[in-house]
NUKOL-181794 format. One record per residue (C-alpha): y, x, z. Coordinates in nm, 4 decimals. Example, Ala and Ser with C-alpha at 12.3 -4.5 7.8 and 13.67 -1.06 7.14 Angstrom:
NUKOL-181794
-0.4500 | 1.2300 | 0.7800
-0.1060 | 1.3670 | 0.7140
***
This chain:
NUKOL-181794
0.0000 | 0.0000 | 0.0000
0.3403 | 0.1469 | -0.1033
0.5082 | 0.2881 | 0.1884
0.2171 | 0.3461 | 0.4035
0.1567 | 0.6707 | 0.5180
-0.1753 | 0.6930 | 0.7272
-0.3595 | 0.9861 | 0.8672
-0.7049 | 0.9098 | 1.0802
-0.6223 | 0.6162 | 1.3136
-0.2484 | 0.6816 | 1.2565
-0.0061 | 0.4406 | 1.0437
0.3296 | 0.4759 | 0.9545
0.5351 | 0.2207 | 0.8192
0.8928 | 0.3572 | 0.8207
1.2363 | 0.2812 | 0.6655
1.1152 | -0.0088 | 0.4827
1.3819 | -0.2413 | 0.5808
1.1382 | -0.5126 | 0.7268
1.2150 | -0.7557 | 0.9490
0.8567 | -0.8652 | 1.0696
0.5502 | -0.6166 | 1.0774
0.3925 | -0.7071 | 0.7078
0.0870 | -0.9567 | 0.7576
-0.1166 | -0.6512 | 0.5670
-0.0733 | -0.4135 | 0.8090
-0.2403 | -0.6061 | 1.0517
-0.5175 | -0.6844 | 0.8177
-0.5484 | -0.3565 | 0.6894
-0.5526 | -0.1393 | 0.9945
-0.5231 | -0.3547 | 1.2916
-0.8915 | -0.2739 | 1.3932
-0.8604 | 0.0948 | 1.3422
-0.5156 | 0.2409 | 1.4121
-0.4185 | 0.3937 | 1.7673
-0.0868 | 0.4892 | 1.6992
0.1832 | 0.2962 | 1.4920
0.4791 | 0.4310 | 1.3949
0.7166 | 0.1535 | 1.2719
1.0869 | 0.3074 | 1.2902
1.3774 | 0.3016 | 1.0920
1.3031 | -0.0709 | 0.9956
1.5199 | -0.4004 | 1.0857
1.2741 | -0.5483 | 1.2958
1.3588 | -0.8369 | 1.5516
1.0246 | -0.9801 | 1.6129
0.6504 | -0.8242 | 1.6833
0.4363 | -1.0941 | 1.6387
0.2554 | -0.8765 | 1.3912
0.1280 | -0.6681 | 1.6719
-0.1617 | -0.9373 | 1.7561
-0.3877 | -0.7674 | 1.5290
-0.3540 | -0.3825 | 1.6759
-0.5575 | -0.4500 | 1.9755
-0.6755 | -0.0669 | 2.0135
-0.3069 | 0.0794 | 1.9965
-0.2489 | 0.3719 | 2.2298
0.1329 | 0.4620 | 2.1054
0.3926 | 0.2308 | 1.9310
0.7124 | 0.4076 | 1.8209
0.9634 | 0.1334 | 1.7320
1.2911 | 0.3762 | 1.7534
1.5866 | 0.2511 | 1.5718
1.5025 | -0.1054 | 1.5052
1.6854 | -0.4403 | 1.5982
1.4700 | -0.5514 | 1.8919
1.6575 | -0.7355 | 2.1566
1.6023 | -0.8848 | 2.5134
1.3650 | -1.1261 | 2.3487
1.1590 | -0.8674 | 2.2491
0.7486 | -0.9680 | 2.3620
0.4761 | -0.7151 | 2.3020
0.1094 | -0.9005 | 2.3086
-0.0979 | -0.7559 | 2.5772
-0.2216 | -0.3946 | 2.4469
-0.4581 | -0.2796 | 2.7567
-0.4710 | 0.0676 | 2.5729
-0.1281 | 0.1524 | 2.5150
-0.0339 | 0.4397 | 2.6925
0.3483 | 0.5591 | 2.4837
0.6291 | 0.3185 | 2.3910
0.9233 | 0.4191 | 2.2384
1.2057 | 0.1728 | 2.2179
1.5339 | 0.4297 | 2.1436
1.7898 | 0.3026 | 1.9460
1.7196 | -0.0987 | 1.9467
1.9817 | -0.3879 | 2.0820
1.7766 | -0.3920 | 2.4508
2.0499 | -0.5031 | 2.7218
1.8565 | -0.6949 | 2.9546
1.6334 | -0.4213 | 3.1798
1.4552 | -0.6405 | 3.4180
1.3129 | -0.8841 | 3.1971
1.1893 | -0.6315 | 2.9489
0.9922 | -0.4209 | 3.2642
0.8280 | -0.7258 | 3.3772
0.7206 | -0.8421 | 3.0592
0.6081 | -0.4666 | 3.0131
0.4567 | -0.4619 | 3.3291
0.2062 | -0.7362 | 3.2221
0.0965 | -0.7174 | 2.9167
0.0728 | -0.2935 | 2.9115
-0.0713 | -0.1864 | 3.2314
-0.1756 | 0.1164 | 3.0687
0.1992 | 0.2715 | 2.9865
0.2593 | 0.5986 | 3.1098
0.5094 | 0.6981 | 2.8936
0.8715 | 0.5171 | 2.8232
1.1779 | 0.5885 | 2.6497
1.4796 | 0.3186 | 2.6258
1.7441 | 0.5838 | 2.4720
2.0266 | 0.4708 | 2.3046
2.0037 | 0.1058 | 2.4441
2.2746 | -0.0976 | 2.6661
2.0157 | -0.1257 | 2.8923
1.9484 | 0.2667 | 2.9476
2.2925 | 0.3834 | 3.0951
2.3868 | 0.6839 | 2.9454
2.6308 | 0.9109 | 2.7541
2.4497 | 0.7779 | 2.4625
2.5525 | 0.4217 | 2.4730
2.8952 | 0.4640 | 2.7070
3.1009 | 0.7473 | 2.8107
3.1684 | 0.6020 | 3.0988
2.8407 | 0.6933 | 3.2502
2.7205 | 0.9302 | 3.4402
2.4213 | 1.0942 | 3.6138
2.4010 | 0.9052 | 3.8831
2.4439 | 0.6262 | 3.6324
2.1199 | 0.7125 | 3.5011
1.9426 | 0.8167 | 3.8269
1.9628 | 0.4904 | 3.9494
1.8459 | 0.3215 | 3.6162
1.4979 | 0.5453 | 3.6124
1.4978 | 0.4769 | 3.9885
1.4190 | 0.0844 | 3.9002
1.2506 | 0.1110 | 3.6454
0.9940 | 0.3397 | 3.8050
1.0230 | 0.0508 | 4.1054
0.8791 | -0.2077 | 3.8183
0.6307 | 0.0407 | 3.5903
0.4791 | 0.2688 | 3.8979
0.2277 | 0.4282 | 3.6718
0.5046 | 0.5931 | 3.4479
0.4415 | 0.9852 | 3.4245
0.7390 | 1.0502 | 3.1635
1.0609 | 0.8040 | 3.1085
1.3030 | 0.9101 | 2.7973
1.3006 | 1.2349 | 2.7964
1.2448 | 1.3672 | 3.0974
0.8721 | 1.3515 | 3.3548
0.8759 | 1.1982 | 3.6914
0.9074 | 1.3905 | 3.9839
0.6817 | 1.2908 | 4.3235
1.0510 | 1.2574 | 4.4710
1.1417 | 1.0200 | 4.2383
0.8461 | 0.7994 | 4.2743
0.9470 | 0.8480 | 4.6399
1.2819 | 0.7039 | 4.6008
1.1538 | 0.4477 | 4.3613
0.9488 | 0.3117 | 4.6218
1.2075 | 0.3186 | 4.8790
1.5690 | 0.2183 | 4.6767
1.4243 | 0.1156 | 4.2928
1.4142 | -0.2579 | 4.4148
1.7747 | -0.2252 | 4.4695
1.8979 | -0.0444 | 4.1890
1.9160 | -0.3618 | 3.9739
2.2137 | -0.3546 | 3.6901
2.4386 | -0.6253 | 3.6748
2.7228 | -0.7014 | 3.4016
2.9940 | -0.7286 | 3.5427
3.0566 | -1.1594 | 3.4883
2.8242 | -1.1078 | 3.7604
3.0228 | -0.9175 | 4.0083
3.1024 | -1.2584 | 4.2082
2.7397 | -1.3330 | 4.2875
2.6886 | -1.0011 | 4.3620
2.9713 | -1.0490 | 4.6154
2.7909 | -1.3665 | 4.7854
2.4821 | -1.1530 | 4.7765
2.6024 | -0.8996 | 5.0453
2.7983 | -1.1689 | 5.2442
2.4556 | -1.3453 | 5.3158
2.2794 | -0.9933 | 5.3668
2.1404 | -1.0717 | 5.6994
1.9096 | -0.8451 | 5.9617
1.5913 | -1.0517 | 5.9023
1.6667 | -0.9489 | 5.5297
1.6420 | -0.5910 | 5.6826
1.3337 | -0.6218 | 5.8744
1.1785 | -0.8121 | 5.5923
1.2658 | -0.5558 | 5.3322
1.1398 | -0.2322 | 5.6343
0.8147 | -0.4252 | 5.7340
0.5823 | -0.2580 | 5.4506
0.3162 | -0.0273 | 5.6287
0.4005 | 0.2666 | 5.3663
0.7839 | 0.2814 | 5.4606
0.7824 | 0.6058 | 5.7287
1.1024 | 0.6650 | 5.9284
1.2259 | 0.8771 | 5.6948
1.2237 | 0.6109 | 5.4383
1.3520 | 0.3610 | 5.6903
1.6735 | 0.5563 | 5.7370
1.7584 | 0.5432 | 5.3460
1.6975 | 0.1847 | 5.3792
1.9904 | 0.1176 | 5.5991
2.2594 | 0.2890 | 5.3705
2.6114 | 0.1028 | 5.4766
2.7013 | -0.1257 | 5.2233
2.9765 | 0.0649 | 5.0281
2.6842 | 0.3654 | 4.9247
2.6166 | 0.0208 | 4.6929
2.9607 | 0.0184 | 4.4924
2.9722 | 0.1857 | 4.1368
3.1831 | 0.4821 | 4.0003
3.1324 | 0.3284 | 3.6329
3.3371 | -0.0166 | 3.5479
3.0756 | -0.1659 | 3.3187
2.8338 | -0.1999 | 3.5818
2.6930 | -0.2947 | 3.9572
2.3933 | -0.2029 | 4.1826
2.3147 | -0.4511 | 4.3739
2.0724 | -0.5057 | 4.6578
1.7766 | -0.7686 | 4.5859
1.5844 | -0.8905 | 4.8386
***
């Protein structure tokens, strides 16, 4: 087929200007391929997928994918990349990712709203960015590598401590972020220090005063979810 290029259980489909994975690639070499390369294209949807139930890397750099973006459940996917697409929702797209590839252990958002960096916003800054991989390793806990850069055993120890409050709000969203903290309450503490693998030392970052929470960049918040 013209602009296939494949190599063993390896397809490539790139810069073909598609906006839906072709109904022959699925056909074709849905049974056999284990990694699919599909950049470069102008896809919005990947309800082609269905048929590449043995993939073990998808590379979908540079596409149009947005927050509606829904994989079907690959149990043997291991790499995703997702640089360069229209993703601006985070949370939603982890928990999706969280159920349907339990296998991921490798994750790069690059170049998305949703990954706060130099590459989408001056504005941000390393701390920025800390605090995005801290949540996100908070939702996909088997991660080994995220962008461009492997996961440290202190991250995952932050992660397990702060990731659940590292969530990114626009800023339209600043007043219920607002009404969040007012009804922060102590049984909110205790609830949030109760789990069995919090130590004292992770207790202590737990009760961080309130303004360690405000942001140094103006397009975004941190907020605390309990």
């Amino acid at each position: 087929m013209a602009g296939v290029v494949v190599s063993g259980a390896q397809v490539s489909y790139i810069s073909q200007d598609c906006e839906e994975i072709p109904e022959f690639l699925g056909r074709k070499y849905g049974r056999v391929a284990k990694r699919l390369d599909l950049s470069f294209n102008l896809l919005r949807s990947l309800e082609g997928l269905k048929t590449f139930s043995y993939l073990e890397e998808l590379i979908l750099d540079n596409n149009l994918l947005g927050n509606d973006l829904r994989l079907p459940r690959l149990p043997h996917l291991h790499t995703l990349t997702l640089n360069k697409n229209q993703i601006s929702e985070l949370e939603s797209l982890l928990d999706h990712l969280a159920e349907v590839v339990p296998s991921l252990q490798y994750l790069s958002l690059l170049g998305n709203m949703a990954c706060p960096n130099e590459l989408v916003c001056k504005e941000k800054d390393e701390d920025d960015y800390q605090r995005y991989r801290y949540f996100v390793l908070h939702k996909l806990t088997n991660l080994k590598f995220l962008d461009t850069r492997k996961v440290t055993r202190r991250e995952r120890e932050e992660a397990l401590v702060r990731g659940a409050f590292m969530k990114v709000v626009k800023p339209k969203d600043a007043k219920a972020f607002w009404e969040n903290v007012a009804t922060f309450t102590m049984e909110n503490i205790q609830r949030a220090t109760d789990s069995s693998e919090m130590t004292s030392y992770k207790i202590r970052h737990c009760f961080m005063p309130l303004q360690s929470l405000h942001i140094r960049s103006t397009n975004c918040i941190y907020i605390l979810s309990i």
